[in-house]
KOLDREN-611228 format. One record per residue (C-alpha): residue number from 1; residue in three letters; x, y, z. Coordinates in steps of 0.25 Angstrom, whole numbers. Each point is the difference from the previous one (the first is absolute). Example, Ala and Ser with C-alpha at 12.3 -4.5 7.8 and 13.67 -1.06 7.14 Angstrom:
+-----+-----+-------+-------+-------+
!   n ! res !  east ! north !    up !
+-----+-----+-------+-------+-------+
!   1 ! ALA !    49 !   -18 !    31 !
!   2 ! SER !     6 !    14 !    -2 !
+-----+-----+-------+-------+-------+
//
This chain:
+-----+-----+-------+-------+-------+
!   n ! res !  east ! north !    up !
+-----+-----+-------+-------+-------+
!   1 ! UNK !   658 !   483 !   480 !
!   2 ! UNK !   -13 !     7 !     4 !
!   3 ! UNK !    -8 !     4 !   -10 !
!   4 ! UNK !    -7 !    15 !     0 !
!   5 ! UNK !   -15 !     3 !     4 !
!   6 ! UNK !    -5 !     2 !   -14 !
!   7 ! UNK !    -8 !    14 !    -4 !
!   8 ! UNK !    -9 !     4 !    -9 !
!   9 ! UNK !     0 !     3 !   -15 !
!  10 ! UNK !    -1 !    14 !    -2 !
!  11 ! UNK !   -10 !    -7 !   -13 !
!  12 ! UNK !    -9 !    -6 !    12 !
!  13 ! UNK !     1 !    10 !     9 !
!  14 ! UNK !    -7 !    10 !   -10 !
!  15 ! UNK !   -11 !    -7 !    -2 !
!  16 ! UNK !    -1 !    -4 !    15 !
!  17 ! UNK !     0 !    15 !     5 !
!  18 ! UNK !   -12 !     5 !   -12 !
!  19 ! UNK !    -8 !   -10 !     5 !
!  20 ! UNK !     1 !     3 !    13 !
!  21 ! UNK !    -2 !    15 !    -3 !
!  22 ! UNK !   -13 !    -4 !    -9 !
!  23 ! UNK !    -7 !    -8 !    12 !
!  24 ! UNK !     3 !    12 !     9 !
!  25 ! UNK !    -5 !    11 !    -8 !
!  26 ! UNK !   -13 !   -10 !    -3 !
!  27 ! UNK !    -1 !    -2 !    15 !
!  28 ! UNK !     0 !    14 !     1 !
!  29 ! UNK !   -10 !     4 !    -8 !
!  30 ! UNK !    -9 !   -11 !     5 !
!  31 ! UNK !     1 !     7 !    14 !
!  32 ! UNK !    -2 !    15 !    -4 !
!  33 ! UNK !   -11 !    -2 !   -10 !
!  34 ! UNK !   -12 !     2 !     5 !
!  35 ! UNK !   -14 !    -3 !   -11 !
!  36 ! UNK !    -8 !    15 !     2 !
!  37 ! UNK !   -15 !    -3 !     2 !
!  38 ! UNK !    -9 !    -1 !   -11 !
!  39 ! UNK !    -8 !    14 !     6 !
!  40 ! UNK !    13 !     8 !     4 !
!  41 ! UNK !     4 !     7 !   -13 !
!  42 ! UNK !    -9 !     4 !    -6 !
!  43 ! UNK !     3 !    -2 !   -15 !
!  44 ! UNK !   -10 !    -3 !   -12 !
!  45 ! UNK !     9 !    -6 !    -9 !
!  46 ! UNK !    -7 !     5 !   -11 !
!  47 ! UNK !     5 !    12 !     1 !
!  48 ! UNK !    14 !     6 !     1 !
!  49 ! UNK !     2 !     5 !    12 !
!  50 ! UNK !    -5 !    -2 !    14 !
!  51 ! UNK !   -15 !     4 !     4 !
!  52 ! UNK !    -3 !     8 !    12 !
!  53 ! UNK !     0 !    -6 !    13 !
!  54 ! UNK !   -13 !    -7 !     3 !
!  55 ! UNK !   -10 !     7 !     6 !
!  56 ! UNK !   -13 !    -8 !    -3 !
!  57 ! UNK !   -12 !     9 !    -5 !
!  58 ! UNK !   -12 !    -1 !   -10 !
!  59 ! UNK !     0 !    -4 !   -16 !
!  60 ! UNK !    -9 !    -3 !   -10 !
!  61 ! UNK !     2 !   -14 !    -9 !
!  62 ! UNK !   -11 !    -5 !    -9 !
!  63 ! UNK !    -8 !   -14 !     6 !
!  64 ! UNK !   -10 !    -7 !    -9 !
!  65 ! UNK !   -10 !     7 !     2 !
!  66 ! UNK !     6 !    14 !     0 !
!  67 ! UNK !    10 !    11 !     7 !
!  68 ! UNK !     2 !    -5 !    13 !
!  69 ! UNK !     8 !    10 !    11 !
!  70 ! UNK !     6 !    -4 !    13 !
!  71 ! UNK !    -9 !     8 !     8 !
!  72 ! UNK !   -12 !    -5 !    -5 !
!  73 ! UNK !     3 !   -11 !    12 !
!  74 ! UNK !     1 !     9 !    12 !
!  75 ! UNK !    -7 !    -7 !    12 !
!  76 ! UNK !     8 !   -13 !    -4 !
!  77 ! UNK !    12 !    -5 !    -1 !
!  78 ! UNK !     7 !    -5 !   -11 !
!  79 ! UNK !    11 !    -8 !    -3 !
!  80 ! UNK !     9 !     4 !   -13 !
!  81 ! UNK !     8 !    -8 !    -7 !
!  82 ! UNK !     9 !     4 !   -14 !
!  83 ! UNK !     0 !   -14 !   -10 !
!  84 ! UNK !    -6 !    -6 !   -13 !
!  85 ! UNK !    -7 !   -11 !    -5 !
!  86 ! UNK !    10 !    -7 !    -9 !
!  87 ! UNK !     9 !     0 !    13 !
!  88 ! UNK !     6 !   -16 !     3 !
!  89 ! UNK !     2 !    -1 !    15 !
!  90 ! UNK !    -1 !    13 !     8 !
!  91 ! UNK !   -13 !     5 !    -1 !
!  92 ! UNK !    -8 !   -12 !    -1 !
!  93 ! UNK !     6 !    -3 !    13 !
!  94 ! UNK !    -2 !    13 !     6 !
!  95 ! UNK !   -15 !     0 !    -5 !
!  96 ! UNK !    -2 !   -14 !     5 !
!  97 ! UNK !     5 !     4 !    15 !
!  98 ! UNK !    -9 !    12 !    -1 !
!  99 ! UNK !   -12 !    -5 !    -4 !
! 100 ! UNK !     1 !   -11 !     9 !
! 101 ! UNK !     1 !    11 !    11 !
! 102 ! UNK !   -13 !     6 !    -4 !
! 103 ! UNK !    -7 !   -12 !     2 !
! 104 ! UNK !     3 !    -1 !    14 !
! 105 ! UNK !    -7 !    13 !     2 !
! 106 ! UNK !   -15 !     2 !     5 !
! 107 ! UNK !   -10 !     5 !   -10 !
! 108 ! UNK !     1 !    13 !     6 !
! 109 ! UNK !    15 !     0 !     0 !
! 110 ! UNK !     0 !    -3 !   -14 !
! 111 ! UNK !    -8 !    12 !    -4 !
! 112 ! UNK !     9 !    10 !     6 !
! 113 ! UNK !    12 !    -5 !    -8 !
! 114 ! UNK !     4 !     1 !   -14 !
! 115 ! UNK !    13 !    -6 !    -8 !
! 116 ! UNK !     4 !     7 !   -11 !
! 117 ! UNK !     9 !    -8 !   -12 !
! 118 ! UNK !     7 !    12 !    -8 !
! 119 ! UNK !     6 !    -6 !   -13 !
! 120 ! UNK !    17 !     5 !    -3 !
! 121 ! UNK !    -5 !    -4 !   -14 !
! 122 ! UNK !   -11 !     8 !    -7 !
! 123 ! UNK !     5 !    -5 !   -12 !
! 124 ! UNK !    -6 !   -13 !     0 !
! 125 ! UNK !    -9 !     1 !    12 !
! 126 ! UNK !   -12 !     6 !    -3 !
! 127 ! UNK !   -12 !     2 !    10 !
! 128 ! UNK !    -8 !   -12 !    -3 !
! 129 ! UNK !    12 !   -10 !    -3 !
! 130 ! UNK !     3 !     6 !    16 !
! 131 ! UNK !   -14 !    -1 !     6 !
! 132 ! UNK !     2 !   -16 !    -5 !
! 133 ! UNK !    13 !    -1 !     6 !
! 134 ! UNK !    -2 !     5 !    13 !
! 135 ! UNK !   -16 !    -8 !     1 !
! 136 ! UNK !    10 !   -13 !    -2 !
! 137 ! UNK !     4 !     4 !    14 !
! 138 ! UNK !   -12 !     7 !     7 !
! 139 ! UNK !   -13 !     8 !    -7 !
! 140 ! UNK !     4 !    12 !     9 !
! 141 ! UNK !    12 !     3 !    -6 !
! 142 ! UNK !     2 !    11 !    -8 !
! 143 ! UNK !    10 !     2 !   -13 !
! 144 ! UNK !     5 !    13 !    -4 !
! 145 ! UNK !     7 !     4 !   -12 !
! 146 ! UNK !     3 !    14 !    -7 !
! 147 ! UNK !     9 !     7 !    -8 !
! 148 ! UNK !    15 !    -2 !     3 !
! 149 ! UNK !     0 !    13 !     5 !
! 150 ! UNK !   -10 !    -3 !     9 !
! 151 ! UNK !     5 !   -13 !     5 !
! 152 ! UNK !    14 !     7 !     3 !
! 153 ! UNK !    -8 !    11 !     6 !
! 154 ! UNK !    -6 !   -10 !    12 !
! 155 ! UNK !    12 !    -9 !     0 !
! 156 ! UNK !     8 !    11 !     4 !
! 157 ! UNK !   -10 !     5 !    12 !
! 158 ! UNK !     4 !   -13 !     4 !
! 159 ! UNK !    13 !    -3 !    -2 !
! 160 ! UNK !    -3 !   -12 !    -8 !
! 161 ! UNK !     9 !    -4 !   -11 !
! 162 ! UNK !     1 !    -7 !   -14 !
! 163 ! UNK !     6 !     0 !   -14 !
! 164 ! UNK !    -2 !    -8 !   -12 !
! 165 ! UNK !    10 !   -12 !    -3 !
! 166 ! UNK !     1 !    -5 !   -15 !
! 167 ! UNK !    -3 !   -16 !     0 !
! 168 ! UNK !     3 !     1 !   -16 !
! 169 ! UNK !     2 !   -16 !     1 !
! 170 ! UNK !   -15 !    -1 !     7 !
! 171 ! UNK !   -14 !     0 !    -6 !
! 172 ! UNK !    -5 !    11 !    10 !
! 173 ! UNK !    12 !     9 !    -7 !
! 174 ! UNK !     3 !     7 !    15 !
! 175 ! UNK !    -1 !    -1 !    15 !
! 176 ! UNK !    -3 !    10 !    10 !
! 177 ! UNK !    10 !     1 !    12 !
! 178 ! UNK !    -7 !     6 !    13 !
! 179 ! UNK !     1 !     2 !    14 !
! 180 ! UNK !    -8 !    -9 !     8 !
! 181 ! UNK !    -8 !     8 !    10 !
! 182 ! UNK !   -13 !     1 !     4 !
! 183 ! UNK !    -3 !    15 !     4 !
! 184 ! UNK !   -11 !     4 !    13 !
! 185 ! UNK !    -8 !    10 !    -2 !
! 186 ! UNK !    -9 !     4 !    12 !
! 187 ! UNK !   -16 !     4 !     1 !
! 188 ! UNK !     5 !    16 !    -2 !
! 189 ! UNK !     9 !    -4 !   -12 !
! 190 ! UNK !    14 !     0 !     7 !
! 191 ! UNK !    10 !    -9 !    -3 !
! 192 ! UNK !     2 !    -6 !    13 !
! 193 ! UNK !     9 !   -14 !    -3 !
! 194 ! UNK !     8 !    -7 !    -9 !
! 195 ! UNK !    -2 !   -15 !     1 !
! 196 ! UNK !    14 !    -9 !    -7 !
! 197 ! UNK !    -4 !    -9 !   -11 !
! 198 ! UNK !    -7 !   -12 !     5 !
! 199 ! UNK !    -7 !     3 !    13 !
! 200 ! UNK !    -5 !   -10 !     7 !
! 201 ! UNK !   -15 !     1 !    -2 !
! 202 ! UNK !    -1 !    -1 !    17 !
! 203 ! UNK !     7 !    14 !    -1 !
! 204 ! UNK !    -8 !     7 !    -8 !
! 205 ! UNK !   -11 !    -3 !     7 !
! 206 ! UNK !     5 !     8 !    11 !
! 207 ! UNK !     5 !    11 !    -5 !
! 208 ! UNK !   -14 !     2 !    -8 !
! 209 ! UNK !    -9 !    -3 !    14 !
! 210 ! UNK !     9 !    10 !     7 !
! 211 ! UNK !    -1 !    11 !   -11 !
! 212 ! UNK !   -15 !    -4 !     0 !
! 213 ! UNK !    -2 !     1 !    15 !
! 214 ! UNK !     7 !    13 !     0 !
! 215 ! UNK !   -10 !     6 !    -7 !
! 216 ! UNK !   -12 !    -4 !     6 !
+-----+-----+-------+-------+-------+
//
């Protein structure tokens, strides 16, 4: 007596078929999504609703030593960046990359150019716990803080972004999430370039000795 090929429980073939279905869809969305750039929307999170497209363009902040405007500047070119001092990882390395690539400039190359270290948390960081942060790195870099208004203000120019995180179970109380771009500004105070998060140092070298030469 031949026996019958055996089938599948409708009980196992339920289970089999969601699974399938699960690993499809998660396929699926691994394929589609796509992670937008840190500088292509141009969102302070702060707020509640998109800021304009970024355009670039002057602001006033606050360094130690007084009110500080973009344009004050002209005739060099300037690297800005949007972080904060209690920040863990990202902007020490940033800074790090950076002031690395100022030393690789000439005397002369390095008068020409100026870094500029605008705070996402006014709150805490104050022009002279800023001048300390940023002379960890390099003497020539400048902090800026201001009002939250003001901050938003020049972040959006940029389209740089940030918003507060509760960290309740922390001593600090908070973090700052924030895009990770460093911001080039040329010797007429245009917005030129937007260099990713972690540039090697050889590469910013470049782009500031090609924006340099330029104006000579």
């Amino acid at each position: 007596m031949s026996s019958s090929p055996l089938r599948p429980r409708p009980a196992i073939l339920l289970p089999l078929l969601l699974v399938v279905a699960l690993a499809l869809a998660l396929a699926g969305l691994i394929w589609l999504w796509r992670p937008a750039d840190d500088g292509a929307a141009a969102i302070v999170w702060g707020g509640s609703h998109p800021a304009s497209a970024p355009t670039g363009g002057d602001f006033k902040l606050r360094g130690r030593d007084g009110p500080v405007a973009l344009s004050r500047f002209r005739g060099k070119v300037v690297l800005l960046y949007f972080g904060y001092t209690s920040c863990p990882d990202i902007c020490p390395t940033n800074l790090a990359i950076i002031a690395y690539a100022l030393k690789q400039l000439s005397l002369a190359e390095r008068a020409r150019v100026q870094v500029l270290f605008v705070t996402v948390d006014p709150a805490r960081d104050t022009p002279e716990r800023l001048a300390q942060y940023t002379a960890y790195f390099d003497s020539g870099i400048l902090g800026l803080s201001g009002s939250d208004a003001q901050v938003a203000a020049a972040a959006a120019r940029y389209g740089a972004a940030y918003r507060r995180v509760e960290q309740p179970e922390s001593a600090m109380g908070y973090l700052v999430d924030h895009s990770a771009l460093t911001y080039v500004i040329d010797t007429r105070g245009r917005w030129v370039a937007t260099l990713p998060h972690a540039t090697p140092a050889e590469e910013i070298v470049a782009v500031l000795r090609r924006l340099l030469a330029a104006s000579s």
